[in-house]
C-alpha positions as CSV (number, residue, x, y, z in Angstrom):
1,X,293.2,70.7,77.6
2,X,296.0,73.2,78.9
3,X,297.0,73.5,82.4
4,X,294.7,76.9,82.9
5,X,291.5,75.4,81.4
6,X,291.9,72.3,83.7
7,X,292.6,74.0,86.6
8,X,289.0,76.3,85.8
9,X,286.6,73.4,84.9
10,X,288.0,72.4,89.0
11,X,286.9,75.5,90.0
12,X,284.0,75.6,88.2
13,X,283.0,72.2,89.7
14,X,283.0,73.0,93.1
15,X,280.7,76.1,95.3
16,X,281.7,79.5,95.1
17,X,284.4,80.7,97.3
18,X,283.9,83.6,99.7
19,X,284.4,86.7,98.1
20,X,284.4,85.2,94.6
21,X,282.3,86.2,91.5
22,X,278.5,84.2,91.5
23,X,278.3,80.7,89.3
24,X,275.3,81.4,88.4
25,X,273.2,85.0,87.9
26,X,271.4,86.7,90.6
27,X,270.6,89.5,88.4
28,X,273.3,91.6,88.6
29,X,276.5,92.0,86.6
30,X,279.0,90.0,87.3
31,X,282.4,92.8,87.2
32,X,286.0,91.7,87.1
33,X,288.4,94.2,86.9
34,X,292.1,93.9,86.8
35,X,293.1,96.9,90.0
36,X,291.3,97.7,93.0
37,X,290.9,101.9,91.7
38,X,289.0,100.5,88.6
39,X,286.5,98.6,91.1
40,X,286.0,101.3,92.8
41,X,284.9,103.6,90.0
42,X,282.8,100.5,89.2
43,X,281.1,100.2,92.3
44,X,280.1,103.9,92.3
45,X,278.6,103.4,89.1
46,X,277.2,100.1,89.2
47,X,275.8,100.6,93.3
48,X,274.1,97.5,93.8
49,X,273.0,96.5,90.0
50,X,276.7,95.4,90.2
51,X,279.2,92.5,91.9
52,X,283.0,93.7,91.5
53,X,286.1,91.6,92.2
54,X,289.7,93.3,91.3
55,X,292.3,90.8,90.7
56,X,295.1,92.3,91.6
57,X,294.8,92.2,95.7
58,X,295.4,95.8,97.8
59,X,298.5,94.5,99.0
60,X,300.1,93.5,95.9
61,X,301.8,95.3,92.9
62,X,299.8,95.9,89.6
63,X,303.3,95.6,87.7
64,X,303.8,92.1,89.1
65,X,301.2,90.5,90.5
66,X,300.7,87.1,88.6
67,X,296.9,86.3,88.5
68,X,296.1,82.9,91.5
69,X,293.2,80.3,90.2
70,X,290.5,82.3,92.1
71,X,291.1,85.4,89.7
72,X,290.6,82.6,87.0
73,X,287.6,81.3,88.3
74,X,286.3,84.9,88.5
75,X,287.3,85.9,85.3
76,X,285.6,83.1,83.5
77,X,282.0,84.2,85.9
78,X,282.6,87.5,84.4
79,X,280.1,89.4,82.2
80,X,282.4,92.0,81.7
81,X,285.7,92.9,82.7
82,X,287.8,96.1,83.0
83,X,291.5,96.6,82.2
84,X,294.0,99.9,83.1
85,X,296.2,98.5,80.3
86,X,298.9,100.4,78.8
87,X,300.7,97.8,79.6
88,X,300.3,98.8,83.5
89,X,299.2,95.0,84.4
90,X,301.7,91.9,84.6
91,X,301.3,90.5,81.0
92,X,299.6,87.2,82.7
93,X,297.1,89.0,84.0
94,X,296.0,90.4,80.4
95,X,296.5,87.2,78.9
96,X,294.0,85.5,82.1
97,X,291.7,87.8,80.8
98,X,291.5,87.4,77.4
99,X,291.9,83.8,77.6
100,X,288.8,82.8,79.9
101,X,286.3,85.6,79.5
102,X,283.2,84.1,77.8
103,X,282.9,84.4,74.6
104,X,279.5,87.0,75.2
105,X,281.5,89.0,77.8
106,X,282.7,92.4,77.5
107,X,286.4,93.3,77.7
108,X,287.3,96.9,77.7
109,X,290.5,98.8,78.3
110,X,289.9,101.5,79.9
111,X,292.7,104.1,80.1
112,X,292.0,103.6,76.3
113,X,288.5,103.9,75.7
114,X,289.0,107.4,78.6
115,X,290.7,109.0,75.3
116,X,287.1,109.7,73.9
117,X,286.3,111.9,76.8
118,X,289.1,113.7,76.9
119,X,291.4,112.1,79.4
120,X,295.1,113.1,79.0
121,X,298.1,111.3,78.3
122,X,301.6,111.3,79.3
123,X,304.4,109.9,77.2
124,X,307.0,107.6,79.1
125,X,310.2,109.2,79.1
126,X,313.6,106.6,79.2
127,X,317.4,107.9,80.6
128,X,319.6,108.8,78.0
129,X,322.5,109.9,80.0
130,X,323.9,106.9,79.2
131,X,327.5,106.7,78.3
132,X,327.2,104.0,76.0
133,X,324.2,102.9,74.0
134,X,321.2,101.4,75.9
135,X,320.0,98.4,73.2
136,X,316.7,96.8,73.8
137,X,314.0,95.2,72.1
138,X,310.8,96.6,70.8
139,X,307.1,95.3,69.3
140,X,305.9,98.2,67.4
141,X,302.4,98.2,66.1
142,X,299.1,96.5,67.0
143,X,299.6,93.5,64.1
144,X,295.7,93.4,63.9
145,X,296.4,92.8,60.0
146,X,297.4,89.6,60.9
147,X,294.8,88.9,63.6
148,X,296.8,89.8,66.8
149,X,295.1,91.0,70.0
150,X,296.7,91.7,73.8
151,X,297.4,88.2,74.0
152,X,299.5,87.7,70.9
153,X,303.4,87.6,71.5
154,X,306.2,88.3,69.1
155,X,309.3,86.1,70.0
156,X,312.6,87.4,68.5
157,X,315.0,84.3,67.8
158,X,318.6,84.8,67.5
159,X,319.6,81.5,64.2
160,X,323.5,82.7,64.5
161,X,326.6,84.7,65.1
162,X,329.4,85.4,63.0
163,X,332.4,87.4,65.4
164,X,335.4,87.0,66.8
165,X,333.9,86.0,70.1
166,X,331.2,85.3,72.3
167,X,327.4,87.3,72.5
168,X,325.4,87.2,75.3
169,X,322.3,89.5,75.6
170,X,320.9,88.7,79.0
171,X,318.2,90.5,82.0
172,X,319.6,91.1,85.3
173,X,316.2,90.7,87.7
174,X,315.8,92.7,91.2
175,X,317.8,90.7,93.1
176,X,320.6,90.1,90.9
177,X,319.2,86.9,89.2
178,X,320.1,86.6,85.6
179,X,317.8,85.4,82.3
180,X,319.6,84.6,79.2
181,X,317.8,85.2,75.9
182,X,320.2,85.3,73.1
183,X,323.7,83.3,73.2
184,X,323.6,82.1,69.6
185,X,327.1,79.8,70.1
186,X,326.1,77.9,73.4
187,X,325.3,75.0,71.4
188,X,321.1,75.1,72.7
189,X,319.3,77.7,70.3
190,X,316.0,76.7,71.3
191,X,316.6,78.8,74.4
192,X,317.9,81.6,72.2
193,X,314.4,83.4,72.5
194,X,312.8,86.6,73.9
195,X,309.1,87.5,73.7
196,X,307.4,90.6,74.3
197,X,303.3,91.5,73.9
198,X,302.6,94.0,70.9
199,X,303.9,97.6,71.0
200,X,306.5,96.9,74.5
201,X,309.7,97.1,74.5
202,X,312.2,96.1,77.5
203,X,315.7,96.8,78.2
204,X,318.5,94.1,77.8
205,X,322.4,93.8,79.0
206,X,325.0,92.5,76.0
207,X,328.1,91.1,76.6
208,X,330.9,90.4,74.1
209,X,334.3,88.5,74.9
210,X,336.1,90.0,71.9
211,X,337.0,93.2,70.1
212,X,336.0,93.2,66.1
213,X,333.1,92.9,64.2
214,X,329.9,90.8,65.0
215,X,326.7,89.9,62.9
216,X,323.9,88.8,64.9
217,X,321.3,86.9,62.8
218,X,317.5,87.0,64.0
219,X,314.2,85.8,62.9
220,X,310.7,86.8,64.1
221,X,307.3,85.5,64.5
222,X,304.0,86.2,65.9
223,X,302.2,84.0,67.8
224,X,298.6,84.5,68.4
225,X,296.2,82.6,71.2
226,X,293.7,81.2,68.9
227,X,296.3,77.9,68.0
228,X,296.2,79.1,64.6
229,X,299.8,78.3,64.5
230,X,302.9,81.5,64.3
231,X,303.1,84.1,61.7
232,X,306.5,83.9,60.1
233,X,307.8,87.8,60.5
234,X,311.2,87.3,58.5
235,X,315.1,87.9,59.2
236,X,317.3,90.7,60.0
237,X,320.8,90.7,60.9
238,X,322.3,93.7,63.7
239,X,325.7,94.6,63.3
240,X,328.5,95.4,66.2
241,X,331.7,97.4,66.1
242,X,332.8,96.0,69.5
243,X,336.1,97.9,70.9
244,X,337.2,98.9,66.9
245,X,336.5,102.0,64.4
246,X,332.6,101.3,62.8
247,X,334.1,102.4,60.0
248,X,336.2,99.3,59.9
249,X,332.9,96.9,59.1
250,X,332.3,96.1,55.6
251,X,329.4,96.9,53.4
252,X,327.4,100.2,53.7
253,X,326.9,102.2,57.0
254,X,324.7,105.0,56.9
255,X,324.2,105.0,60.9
256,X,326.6,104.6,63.7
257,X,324.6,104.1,66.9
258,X,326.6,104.8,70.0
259,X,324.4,106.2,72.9
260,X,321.0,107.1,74.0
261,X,317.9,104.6,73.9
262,X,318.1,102.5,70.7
263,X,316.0,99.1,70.2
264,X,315.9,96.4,67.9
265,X,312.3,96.9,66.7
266,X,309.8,94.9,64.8
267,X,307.1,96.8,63.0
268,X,303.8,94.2,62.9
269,X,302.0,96.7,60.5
270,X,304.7,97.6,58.4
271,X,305.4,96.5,55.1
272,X,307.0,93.0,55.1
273,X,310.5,94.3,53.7
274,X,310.3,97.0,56.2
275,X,309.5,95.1,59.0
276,X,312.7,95.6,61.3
277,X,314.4,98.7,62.1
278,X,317.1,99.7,64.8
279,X,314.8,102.3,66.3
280,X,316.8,105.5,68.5
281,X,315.9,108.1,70.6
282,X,318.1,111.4,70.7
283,X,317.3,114.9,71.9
284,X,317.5,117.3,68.2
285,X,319.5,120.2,67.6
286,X,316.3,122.6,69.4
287,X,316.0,120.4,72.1
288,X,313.2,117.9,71.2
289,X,313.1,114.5,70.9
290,X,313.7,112.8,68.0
291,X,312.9,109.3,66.8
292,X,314.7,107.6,64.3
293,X,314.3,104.1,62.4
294,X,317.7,102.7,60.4
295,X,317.7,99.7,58.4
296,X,320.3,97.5,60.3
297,X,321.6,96.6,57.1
298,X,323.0,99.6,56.9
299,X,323.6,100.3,60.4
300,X,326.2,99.9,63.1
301,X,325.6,99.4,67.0
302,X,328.5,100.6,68.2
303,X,330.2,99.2,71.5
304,X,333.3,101.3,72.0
305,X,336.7,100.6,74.4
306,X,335.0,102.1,77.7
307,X,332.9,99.5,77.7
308,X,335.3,97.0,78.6
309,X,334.3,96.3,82.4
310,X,334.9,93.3,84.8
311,X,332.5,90.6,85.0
312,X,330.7,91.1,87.9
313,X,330.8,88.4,91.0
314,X,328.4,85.9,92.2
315,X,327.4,82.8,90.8
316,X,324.4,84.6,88.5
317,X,327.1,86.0,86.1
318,X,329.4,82.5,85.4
319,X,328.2,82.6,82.2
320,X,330.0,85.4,81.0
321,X,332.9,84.2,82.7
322,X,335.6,84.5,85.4
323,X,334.6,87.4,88.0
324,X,336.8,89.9,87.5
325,X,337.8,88.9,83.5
326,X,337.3,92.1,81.2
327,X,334.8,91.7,78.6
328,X,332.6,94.5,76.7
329,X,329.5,95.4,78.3
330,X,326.5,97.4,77.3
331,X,324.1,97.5,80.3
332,X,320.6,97.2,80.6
333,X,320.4,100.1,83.1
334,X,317.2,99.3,84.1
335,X,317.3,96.4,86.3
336,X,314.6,94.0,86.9
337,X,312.3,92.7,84.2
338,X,310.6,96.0,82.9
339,X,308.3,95.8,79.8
340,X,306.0,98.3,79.4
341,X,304.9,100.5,76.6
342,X,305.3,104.1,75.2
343,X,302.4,105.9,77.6
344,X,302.5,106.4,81.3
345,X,299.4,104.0,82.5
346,X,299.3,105.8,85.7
347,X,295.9,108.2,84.5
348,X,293.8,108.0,87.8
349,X,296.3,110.2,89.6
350,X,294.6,113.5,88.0
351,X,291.1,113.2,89.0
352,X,290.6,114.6,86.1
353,X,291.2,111.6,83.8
354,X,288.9,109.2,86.4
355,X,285.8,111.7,85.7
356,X,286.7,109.7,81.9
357,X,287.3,106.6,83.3
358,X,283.8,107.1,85.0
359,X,282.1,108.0,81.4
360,X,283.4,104.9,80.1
361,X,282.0,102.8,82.8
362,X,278.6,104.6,82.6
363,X,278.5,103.5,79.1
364,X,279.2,99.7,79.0
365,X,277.1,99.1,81.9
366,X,274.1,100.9,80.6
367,X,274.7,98.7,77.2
368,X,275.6,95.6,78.9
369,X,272.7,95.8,81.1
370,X,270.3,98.4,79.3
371,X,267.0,97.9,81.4
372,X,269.1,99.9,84.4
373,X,270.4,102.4,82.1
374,X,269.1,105.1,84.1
375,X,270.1,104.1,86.9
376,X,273.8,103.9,86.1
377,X,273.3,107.6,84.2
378,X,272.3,108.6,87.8
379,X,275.1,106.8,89.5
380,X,277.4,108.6,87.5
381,X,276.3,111.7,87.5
382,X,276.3,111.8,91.1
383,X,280.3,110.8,91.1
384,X,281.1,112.9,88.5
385,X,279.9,115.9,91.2
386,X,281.9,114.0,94.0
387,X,285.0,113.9,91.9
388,X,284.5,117.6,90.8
389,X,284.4,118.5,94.6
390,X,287.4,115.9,94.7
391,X,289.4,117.6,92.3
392,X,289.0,120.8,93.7
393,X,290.1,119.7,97.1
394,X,293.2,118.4,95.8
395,X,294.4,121.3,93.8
396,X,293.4,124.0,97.0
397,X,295.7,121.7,99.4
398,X,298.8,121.2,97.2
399,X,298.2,124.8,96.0
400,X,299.0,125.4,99.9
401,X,302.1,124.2,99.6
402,X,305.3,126.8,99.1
403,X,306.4,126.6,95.4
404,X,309.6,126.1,96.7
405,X,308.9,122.8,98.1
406,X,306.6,121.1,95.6
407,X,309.3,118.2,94.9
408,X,307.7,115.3,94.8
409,X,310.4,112.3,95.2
410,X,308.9,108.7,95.5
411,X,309.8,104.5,95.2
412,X,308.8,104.9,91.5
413,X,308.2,106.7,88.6
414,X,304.2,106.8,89.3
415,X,303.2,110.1,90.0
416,X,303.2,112.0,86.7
417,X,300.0,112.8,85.9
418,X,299.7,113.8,89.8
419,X,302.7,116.0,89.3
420,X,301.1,117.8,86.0
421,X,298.0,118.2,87.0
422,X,298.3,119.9,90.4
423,X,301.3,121.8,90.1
424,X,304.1,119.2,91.8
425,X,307.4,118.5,90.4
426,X,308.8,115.0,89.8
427,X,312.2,115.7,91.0
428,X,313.0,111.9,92.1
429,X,312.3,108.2,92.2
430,X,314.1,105.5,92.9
431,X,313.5,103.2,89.8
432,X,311.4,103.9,86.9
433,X,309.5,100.4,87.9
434,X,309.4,99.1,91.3
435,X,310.2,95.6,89.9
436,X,313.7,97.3,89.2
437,X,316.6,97.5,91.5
438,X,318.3,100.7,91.8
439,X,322.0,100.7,91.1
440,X,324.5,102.7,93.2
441,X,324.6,105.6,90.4
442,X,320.5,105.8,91.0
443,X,321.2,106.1,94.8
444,X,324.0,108.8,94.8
445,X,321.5,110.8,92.5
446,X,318.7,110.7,95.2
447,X,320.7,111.6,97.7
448,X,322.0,114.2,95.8
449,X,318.6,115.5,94.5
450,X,317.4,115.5,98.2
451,X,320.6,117.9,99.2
452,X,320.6,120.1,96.2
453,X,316.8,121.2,96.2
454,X,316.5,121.3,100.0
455,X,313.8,118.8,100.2
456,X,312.5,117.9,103.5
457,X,310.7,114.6,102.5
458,X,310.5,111.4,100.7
459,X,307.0,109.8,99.9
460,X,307.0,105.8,100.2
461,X,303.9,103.5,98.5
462,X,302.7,101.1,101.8
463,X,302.7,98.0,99.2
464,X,305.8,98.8,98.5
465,X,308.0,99.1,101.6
466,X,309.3,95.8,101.8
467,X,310.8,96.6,98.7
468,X,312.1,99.9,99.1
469,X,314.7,100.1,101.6
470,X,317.3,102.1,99.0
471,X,314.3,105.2,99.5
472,X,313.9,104.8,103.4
473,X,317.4,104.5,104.0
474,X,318.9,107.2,102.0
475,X,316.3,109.8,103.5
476,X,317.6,108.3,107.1
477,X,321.3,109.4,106.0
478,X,320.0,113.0,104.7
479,X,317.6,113.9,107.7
480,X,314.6,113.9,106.1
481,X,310.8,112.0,106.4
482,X,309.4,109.2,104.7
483,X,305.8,109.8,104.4
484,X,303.1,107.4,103.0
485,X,301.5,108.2,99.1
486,X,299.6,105.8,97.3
487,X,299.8,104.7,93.7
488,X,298.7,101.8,92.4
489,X,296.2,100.2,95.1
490,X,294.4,100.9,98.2
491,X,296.0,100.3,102.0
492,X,295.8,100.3,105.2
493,X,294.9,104.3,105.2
494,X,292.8,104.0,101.9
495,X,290.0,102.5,100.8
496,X,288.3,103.8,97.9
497,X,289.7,106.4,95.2
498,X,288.1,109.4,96.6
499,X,289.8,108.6,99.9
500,X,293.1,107.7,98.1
501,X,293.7,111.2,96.6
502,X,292.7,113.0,99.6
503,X,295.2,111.1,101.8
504,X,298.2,111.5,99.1
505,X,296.8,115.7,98.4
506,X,297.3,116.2,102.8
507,X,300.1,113.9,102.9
508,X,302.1,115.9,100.5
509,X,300.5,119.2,102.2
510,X,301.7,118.0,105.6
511,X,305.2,116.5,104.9
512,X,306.4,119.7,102.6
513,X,305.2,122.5,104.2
């Protein structure tokens, strides 16, 4: 029995916590859902033929938020649970869902399932101002083919190195903490090991001791939550020209990569002789965005001579070496641990795309629970009108704002859909994630965002203040207001969605005009 079963047959043993989900039916259905916005929507839908419990708190952050043995417990009462996804939720909490819903209940991704009415989408868009290349990892594909669902991981094993030196491909967390996954010659490669969920990707740091030429070996495999035991994926081997000419390693080269976003991908639905690729993303020749997939066998990651930097001090970075020693560095760039996927999950900020969300709720309750039907048609209907009025109300207040000043800056990259929908410009965040930690770079480009375009505020999420004193403190040294938004969960201010977007619609209204 593992650890998360045990510690739910406890829970189921004993009574039912305050607050928590009902052992046993009265009737109605029993809701889990993984934010606070998506129990909302299901409490205006469900009235009172529902009970709702979100798992992720008000206070905390949907992107981190590890789920506590009450969300278990809850989760395993469930009759049917709802999910953002798109990869919005901390991986565990996907994985507590999947792995203790009862077999009859429901599971449905919503942001997903919102596609068949309609809702729109935004792509994710990564910095490729880089100077040198930004190398990560990347799932691609689904891998149902081989049985996979949201709880399957791929892990990516590096078996060997052959170079003149030392690799290290490590994460640098939020507050400088470090997490080595490949450092194929320290003698331990059981630790040698990253794992991502199907289609993510996350963003890495590599460190080499040596110019020349290096062959890093790898070997992938699936692994599934059924205990079926792992899928064998097969080998691939990623060249480096570190400090030297590419054209100096042997063999075929057809590709030189040496900037923008690149990952080392595995395909789980491609063919198995085509299953890994060094996968890059560069801006074409008309300006659009181009994605390309080489065979590292003929490919070349290129590190050039400006990557030679310092190793940085504090004890977190001994393992590269002496502070101060020069060694060849690509950088992660994104700091924190930051795997997420190709669309923006933040849909519920165009009311727009929650008027889906609602359509999708409508439907599983009325075939979850089919003798109230009607009365969850009538809910609906009823909230659909609200959110109409909503949406209007939104769009008449921003619209009130001069054109000039609709910059929307913020303590993360959530407000897209917002932004698109209502007329706003995303001129400025912080981090693209909030788990990340801005660098120096990303705080001289606030500032000088809030400078060049004038702009006379900043707009901070409540549950993330504690967190976001590079935002507060750079509008202190320019003069300008920090003003409250909300993104991901309710507050002190907030507590439903309709209330939410009217806050965020007069709190931009008030704090830019």
């Amino acid at each position: 029995m593992t650890v998360a079963t045990t510690a739910v047959a406890g829970l189921l043993a004993g009574c039912t916590p305050s607050g928590a989900l009902s052992s046993t039916s009265d009737g109605r259905v029993r809701v889990v859902t993984t934010t606070g916005v998506l129990a909302d929507l299901v409490r205006n839908v469900g009235g009172d033929r529902v009970q709702v419990r979100s798992i992720v708190p008000d206070d905390a952050d949907s992107h981190t938020y590890e789920p506590s043995l009450r969300n278990v417990r809850d989760v395993a009462y469930a009759d049917l649970a709802f999910s953002n996804y798109l990869l919005l939720e901390e991986h565990d909490v996907i994985k507590a869902l999947d792995a203790n819903l009862r077999p009859d209940a429901t599971e449905v991704s919503i942001a997903e399932a919102s596609t068949k009415y309609a809702s729109d989408v935004i792509p994710l868009v990564e910095d490729v101002s880089l100077d040198t290349i930004w190398l990560g990892l990347r799932v691609e594909g689904s891998g149902t083919g081989f049985g996979a669902d949201r709880s399957s991981e791929v892990q990516l094993r590096a078996t060997g190195l052959d170079g003149p030196g030392e690799l290290t491909a490590y994460l640098t967390g939020t507050f400088g903490d470090t997490d080595v996954l490949f450092s194929p010659r320290d003698g331990d490669d059981r630790d040698d090991t990253a794992t991502l969920p199907p289609d993510a990707h996350t963003h890495l740091s590599w460190a080499f001791t040596e110019p020349g030429v290096y062959a890093l070996h790898l070997r992938a495999s699936l692994r599934r939550d059924d205990s079926s035991g792992a899928v064998d994926l097969g080998t691939t081997t990623v060249r480096f020209a570190v400090g030297v000419d590419p054209s100096t390693v042997r063999g075929r080269t057809d590709a030189v990569l040496d900037s923008g976003h690149a990952d080392i991908a595995v395909d789980l639905d491609g063919a198995a002789g085509d299953r890994f690729s060094l996968r890059s993303e560069r801006t074409g020749k008309d300006g659009s965005d181009e994605v390309r997939h080489d065979d590292p066998a003929t490919a070349v990651v290129s590190v050039p001579n400006t990557a030679l930097k310092p190793i940085p001090a504090g004890p977190g970075f001994r393992f590269l070496g002496r502070s101060g020693q020069q060694v060849y560095q690509l950088p992660q760039a994104v700091l924190g641990v930051h795997v997420h996927g190709s669309i923006d999950p933040h849909l519920w900020q165009d009311v727009r795309n929650v008027q889906a969300y609602v359509k999708v709720i409508r439907d599983t309750l009325a075939a979850k629970d089919p003798r109230h039907a009607d009365d969850y048609r009538r809910n609906a209907a009823r909230y659909l009108d609200t959110l109409t009025r909503l949406d209007d109300e939104v769009r008449t207040t921003i619209a009130a704002i001069p054109t000039n000043r609709r910059h929307l800056v913020t303590t993360h990259d959530a407000f897209a859909y917002l932004a698109k929908a209502y007329g706003m410009r995303v001129s400025g965040f912080v981090t693209p994630n909030p788990a990340s930690e801005p660098s120096l770079a990303d705080r001289q480009r606030l500032a000088q965002t809030i400078r060049s375009l004038h702009i006379p505020a900043v707009f901070l999420e409540p549950n993330l203040a504690a967190r976001s004193s590079t935002l507060t403190s750079v509008a202190v040294e320019q003069g300008v207001a920090v003003c409250r938004i909300y993104g991901d969960t309710f507050g002190p201010d907030v507590h439903s969605y309709v209330q939410m977007m009217r806050f965020n619609a007069r709190s931009l209204h008030d704090c830019l005009t």
